[in-house]
C-alpha positions as CSV (number, residue, x, y, z in Angstrom):
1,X,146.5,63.8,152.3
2,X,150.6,64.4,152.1
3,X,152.3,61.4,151.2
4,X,154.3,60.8,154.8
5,X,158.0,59.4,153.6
6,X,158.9,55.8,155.0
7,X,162.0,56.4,156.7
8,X,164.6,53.7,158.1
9,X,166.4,54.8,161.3
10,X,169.9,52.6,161.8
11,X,171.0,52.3,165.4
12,X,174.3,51.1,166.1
13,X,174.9,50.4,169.6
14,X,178.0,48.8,171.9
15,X,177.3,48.5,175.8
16,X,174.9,51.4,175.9
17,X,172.6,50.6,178.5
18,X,173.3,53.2,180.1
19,X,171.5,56.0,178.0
20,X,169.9,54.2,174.9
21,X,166.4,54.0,177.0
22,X,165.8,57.8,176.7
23,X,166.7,57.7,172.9
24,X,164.6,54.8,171.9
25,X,161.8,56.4,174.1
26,X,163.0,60.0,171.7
27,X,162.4,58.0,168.8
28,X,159.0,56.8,170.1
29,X,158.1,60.2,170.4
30,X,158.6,61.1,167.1
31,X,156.1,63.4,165.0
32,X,157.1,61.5,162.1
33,X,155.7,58.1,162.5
34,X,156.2,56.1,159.6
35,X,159.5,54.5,160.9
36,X,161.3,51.3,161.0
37,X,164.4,50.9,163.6
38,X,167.1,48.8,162.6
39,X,169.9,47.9,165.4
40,X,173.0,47.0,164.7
41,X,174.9,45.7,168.1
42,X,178.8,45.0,167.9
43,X,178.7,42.7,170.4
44,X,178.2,44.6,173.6
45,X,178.5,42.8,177.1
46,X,175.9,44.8,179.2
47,X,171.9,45.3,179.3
48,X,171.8,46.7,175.6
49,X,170.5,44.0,173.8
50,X,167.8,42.9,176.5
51,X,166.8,46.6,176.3
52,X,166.4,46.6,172.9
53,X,164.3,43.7,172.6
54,X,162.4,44.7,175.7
55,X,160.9,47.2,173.1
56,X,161.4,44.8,169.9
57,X,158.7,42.9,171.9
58,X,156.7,46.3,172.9
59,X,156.7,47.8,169.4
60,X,156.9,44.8,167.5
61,X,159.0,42.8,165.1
62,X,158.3,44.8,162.4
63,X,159.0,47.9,163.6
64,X,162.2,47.0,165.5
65,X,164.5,44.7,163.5
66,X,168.2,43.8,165.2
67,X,171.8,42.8,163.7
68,X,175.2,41.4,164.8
69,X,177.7,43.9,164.0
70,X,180.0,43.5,161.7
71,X,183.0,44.2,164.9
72,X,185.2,46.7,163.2
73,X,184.9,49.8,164.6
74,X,181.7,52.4,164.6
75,X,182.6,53.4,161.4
76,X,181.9,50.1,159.6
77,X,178.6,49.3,162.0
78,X,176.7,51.6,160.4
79,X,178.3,51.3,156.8
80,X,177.3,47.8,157.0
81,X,174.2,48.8,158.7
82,X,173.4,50.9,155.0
83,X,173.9,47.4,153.1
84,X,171.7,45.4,155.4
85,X,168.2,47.9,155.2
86,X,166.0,47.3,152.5
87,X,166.5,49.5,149.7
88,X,163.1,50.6,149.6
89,X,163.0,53.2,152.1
90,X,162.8,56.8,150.9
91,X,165.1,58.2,153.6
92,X,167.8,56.5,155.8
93,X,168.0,58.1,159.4
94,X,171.7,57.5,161.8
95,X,171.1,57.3,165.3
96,X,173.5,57.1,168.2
97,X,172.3,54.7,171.3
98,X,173.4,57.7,173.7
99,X,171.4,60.9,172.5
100,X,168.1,62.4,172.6
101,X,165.9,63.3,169.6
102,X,163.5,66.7,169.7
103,X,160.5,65.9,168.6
104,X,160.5,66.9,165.1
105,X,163.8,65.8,164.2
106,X,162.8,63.3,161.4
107,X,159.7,65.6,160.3
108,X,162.1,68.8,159.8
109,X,164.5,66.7,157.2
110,X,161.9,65.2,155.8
111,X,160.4,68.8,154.7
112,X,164.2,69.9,153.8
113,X,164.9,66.9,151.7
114,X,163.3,66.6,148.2
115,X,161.4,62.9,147.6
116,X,161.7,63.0,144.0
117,X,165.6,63.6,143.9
118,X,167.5,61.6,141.8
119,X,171.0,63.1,142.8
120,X,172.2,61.9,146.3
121,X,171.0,64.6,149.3
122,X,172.4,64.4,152.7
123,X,170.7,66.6,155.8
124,X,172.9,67.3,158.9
125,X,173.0,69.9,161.0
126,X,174.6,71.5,164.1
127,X,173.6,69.7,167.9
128,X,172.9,70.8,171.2
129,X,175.0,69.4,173.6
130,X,173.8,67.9,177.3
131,X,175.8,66.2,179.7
132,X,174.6,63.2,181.2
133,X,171.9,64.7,183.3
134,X,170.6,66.5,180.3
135,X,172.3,70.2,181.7
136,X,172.5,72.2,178.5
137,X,176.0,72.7,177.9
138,X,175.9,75.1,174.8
139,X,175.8,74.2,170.9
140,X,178.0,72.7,168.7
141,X,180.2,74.6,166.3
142,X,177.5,77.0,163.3
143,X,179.4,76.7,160.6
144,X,178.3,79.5,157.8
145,X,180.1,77.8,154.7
146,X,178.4,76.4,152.5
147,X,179.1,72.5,152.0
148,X,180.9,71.6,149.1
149,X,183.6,68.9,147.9
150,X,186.2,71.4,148.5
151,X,185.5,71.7,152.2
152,X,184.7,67.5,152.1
153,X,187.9,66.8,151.5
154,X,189.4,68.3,154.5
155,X,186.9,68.6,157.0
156,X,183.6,67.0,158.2
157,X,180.8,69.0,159.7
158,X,178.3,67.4,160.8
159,X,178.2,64.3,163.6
160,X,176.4,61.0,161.6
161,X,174.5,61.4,164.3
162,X,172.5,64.3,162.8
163,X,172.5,62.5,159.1
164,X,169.2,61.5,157.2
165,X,169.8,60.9,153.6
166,X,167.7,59.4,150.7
167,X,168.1,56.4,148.7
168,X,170.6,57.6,145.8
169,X,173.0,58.1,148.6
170,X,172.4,55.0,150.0
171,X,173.4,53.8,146.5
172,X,176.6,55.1,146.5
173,X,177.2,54.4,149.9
174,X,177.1,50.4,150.0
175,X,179.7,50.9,147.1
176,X,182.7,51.4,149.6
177,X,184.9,48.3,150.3
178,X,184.2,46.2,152.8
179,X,188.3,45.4,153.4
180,X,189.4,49.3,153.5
181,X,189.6,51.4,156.9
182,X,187.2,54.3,156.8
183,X,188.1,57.1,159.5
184,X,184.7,58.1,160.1
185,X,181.6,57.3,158.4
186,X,179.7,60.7,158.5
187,X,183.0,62.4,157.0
188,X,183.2,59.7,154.7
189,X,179.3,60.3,153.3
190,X,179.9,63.8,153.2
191,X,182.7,63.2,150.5
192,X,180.8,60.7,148.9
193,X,177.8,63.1,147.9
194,X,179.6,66.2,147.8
195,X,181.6,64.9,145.4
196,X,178.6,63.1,143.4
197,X,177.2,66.8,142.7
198,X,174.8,65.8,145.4
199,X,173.2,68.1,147.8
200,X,173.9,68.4,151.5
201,X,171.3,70.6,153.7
202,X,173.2,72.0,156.6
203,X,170.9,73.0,159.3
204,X,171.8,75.9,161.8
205,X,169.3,74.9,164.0
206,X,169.9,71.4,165.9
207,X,167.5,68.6,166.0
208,X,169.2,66.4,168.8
209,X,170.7,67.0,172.3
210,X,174.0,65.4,171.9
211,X,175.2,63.9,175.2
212,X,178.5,64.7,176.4
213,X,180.2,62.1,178.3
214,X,183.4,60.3,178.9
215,X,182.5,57.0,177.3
216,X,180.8,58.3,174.5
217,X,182.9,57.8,170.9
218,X,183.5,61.2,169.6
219,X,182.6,64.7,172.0
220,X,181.9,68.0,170.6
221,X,184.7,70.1,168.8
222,X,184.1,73.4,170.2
223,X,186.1,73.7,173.1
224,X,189.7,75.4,173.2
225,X,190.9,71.8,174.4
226,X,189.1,70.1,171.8
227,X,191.0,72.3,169.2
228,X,194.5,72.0,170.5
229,X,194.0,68.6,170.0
230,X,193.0,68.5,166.6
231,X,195.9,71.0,166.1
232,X,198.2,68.1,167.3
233,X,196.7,66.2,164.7
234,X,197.6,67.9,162.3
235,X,201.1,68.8,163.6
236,X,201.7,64.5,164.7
237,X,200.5,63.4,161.3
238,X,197.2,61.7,162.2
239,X,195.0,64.4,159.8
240,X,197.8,63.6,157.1
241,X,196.5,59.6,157.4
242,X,193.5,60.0,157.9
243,X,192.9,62.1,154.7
244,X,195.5,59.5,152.7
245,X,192.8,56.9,154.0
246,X,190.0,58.7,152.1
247,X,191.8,59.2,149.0
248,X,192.6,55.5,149.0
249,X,189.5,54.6,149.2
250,X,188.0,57.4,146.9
251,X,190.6,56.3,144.2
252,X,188.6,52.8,143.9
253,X,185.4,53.5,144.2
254,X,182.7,52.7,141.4
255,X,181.3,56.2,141.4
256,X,180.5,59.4,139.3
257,X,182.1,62.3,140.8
258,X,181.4,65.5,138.4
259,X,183.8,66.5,136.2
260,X,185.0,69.8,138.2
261,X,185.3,67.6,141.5
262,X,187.4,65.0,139.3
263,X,189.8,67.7,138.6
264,X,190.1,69.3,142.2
265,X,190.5,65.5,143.6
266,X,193.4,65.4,140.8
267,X,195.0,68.5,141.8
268,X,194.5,67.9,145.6
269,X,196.3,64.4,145.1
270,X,199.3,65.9,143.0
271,X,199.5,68.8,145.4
272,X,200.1,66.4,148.7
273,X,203.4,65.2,146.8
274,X,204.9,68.1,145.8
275,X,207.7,70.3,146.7
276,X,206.7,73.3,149.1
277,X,206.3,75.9,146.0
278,X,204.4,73.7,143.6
279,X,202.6,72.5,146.7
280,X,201.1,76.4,147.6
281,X,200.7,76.8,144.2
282,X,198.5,73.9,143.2
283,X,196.8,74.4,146.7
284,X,195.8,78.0,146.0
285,X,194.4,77.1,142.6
286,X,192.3,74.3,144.3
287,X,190.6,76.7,146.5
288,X,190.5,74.3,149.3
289,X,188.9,75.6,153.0
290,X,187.9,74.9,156.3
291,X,185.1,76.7,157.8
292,X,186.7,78.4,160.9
293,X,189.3,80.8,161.4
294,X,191.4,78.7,163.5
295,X,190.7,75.6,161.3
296,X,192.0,78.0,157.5
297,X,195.0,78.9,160.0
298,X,195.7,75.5,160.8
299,X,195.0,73.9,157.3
300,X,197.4,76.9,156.3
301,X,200.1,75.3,158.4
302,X,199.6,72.0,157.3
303,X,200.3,72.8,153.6
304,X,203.3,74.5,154.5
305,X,204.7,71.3,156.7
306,X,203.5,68.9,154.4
307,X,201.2,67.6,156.8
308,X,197.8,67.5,154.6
């Protein structure tokens, strides 16, 4: 019989009464069985936590384990979440309180990811998105590139919320500071094993209905409004800070980046303060890239106003 990986989802949650039934049932439903859910709840004010241990008490303590939230932001309840799971899991499974697995979500990346990897592998993937009566409201961006530091360093691609990654990138996760701001933790992890040599599986097809509503953190990128925006970003300075924020943070961590990432990480930091000429030239040796069209034009941009 096939050894069936022991996999640790980590659920953080903040009033999410609203939705976080039909994922816990989603979870339930699983193919993939062998599963522990650990909750991490930054102090939320509605039915959430009487939800959750409505099934605590229906699944069991064992199977359903809850946390206080560390209260800094979404970002550091599930980087703290990472620390607080045992370490003897064999994959580690992000979960948002407001979506909807299919089925098979946790058996597909479990066949994609490799057991017996001792580099750091990440699996994320694209999402379909629903609105909150579960109308199908298209797909999240495909993107065709294939992940690498390179692209890591100015772009995430994948939602946390389709992340499941094995132990070696857990490793190398719990390394990052508790006392530094982190923009977003799946960008974040995609740096971090990118730029380990690890490898990220990007899956076309998506694994989760993603549910888009006005409370939820962090909507889909697809739409023209959605773009415009980020092009703001980029134009007001924000993409500027937040990728100074993961370079601060890169610069200190206790980690083995190869030696060809060390060197584009050197380059990428001498090109962001440098005159315009030396700046396209170091950037164009670099090799840097986004995976759109509209997202290469707008990095393109931001070199030339010194907004990277």
């Amino acid at each position: 019989m096939k050894y069936k990986s022991k996999i640790a989802i980590l659920l953080c949650t903040y009033n999410g009464s609203a939705y976080i039934r039909r994922q816990l049932d989603s979870i339930i439903r699983q193919s993939h069985n062998n599963w522990v859910l650990y909750v991490s709840d930054d102090g939320s004010t509605d039915e959430t936590i009487s939800i959750i241990n409505e099934y605590k008490e229906r699944l069991g303590n064992e199977r359903v384990i809850l946390f206080q939230g560390p209260r800094k932001g979404f970002a550091w309840n599930f980087l703290s979440l990472v620390d607080k799971v045992p370490e003897d899991f064999d994959y580690y499974a992000f979960s948002d309180q407001d979506d909807e697995w299919l089925d098979r979500k946790l058996e597909i990346a479990a066949e994609k990811l490799d057991i017996d990897a001792v580099l750091p592998e990440l699996y994320c993937g694209r999402t379909k998105l629903v609105d909150e009566k579960n109308i199908d409201l298209g797909y999240s961006p495909h993107f065709k590139k294939n992940p690498c530091f390179r692209n890591a360093l100015v772009q995430s691609i994948a939602g946390g919320n389709t992340m499941i990654f094995n132990r070696a990138t857990r490793k190398i996760i719990i390394k990052t500071p508790v006392d530094k701001d982190i923009v977003s933790h799946d960008w974040w992890i995609y740096i971090l094993v990118s730029g380990c040599g690890g490898r990220v599986i990007y899956d076309a097809e998506p694994t989760i209905l993603y549910r888009q509503h006005q409370s939820n953190i962090i909507g889909a990128n697809k739409s023209l409004v959605a773009r415009l925006s980020r092009l703001l970003g980029v134009l007001d300075g924000r993409y500027r800070t937040w990728i100074q924020m993961n370079l601060e943070v890169l610069s200190i961590m206790d980690i083995e980046l190869t030696d060809e990432n060390k060197k584009i990480l050197d380059r990428f930091v001498r090109a962001r303060q440098s005159g315009l000429i030396q700046r396209i030239w170091l950037f164009s040796k670099i090799r840097l890239f986004r995976q759109t069209l509209f997202g290469s034009l707008a990095f393109l941009c931001a070199i030339m106003l010194n907004k990277v």
